[in-house]
C-alpha positions in Angstrom: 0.0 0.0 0.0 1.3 3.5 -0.5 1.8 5.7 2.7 0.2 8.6 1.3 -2.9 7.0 0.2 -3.1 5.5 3.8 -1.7 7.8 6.4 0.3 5.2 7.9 2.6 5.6 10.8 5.0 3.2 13.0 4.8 3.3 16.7 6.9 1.4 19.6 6.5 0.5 22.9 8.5 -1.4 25.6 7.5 -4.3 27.4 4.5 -4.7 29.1 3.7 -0.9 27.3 -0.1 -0.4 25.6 1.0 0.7 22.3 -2.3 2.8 20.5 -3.0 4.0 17.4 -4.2 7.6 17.3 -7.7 8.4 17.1 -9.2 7.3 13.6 -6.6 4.9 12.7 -6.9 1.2 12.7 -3.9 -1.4 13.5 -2.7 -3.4 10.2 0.4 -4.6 11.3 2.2 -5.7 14.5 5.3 -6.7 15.7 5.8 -8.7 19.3 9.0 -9.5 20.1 10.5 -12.2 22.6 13.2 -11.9 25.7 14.7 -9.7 23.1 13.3 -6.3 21.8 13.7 -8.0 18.3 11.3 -4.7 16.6 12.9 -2.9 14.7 11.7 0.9 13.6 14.6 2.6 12.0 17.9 1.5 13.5 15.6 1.6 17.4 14.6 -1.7 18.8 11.0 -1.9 20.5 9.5 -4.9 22.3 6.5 -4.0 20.3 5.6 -2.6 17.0 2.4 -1.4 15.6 1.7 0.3 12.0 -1.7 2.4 12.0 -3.5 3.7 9.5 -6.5 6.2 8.6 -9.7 4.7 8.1 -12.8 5.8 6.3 -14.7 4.5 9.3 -16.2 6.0 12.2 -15.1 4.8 15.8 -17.4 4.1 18.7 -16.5 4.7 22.0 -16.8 0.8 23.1 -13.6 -0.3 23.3 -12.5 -3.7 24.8 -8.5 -5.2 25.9 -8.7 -9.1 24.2 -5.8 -11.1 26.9 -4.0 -14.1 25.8 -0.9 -16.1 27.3 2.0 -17.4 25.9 1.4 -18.9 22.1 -2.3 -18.4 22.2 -3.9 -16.1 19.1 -5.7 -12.9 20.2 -8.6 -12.0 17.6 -11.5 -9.1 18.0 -15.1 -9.8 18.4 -17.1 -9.6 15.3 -17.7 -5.9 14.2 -14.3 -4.4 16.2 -11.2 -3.9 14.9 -7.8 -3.9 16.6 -6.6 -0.2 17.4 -3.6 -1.4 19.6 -1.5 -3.9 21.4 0.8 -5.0 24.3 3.2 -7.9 24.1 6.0 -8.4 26.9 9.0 -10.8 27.1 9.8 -13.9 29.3 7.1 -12.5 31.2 3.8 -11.6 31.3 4.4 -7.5 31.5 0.7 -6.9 30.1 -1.5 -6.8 33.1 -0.4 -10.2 34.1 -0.8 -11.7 30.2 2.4 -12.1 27.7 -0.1 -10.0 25.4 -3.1 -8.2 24.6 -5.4 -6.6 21.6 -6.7 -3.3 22.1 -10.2 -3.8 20.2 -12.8 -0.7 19.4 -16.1 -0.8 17.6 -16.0 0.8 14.2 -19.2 1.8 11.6 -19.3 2.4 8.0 -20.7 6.5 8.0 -21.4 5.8 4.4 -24.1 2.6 5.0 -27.8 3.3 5.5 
């Protein structure tokens, strides 16, 4: 995808750090790293990466955290859309969970 067409931007956090995209932006790709802050943005290394971009739709205020442990997938409840994330290391740095989904409800301002 182009950047321009998009608005994209890349944002880190550490571990056990909630990483968000800014307010009408969506999360389309993600980096979690392991013991090691193996995300890269430029020549910086992150225990987590997200890339957010604009979106035509509208956010809601309901917004949910989605928890997981170790090798287990996190996904959204129908209708949401992931807006940001928290990964940690050996440990469980997010909220006592090795990481978690930041989900928000979304509409379509365009559909009747």
């Amino acid at each position: 995808h182009s950047e321009s067409t998009w608005e994209c931007e890349t944002l880190g956090g550490d571990y056990g750090e909630d990483v968000k995209c800014p307010q009408g932006k969506v999360l389309i790709s993600n980096c979690g790293s392991g013991t090691f802050k193996d995300c890269k943005i430029g020549g910086a290394s992150y225990a987590t990466v997200i890339e957010c971009c604009k979106t035509r739709l509208e956010p809601d205020v309901t917004c949910q955290w989605v928890n997981a442990g170790f090798g287990k997938y996190i996904e959204c409840p129908d209708y949401y859309v992931a807006t940001g994330m928290c990964s940690s290391g050996a440990k469980s740095d997010c909220a006592g969970n090795s990481h978690k989904l930041k989900c928000c409800r979304f509409w379509d301002a365009n559909s009747s």
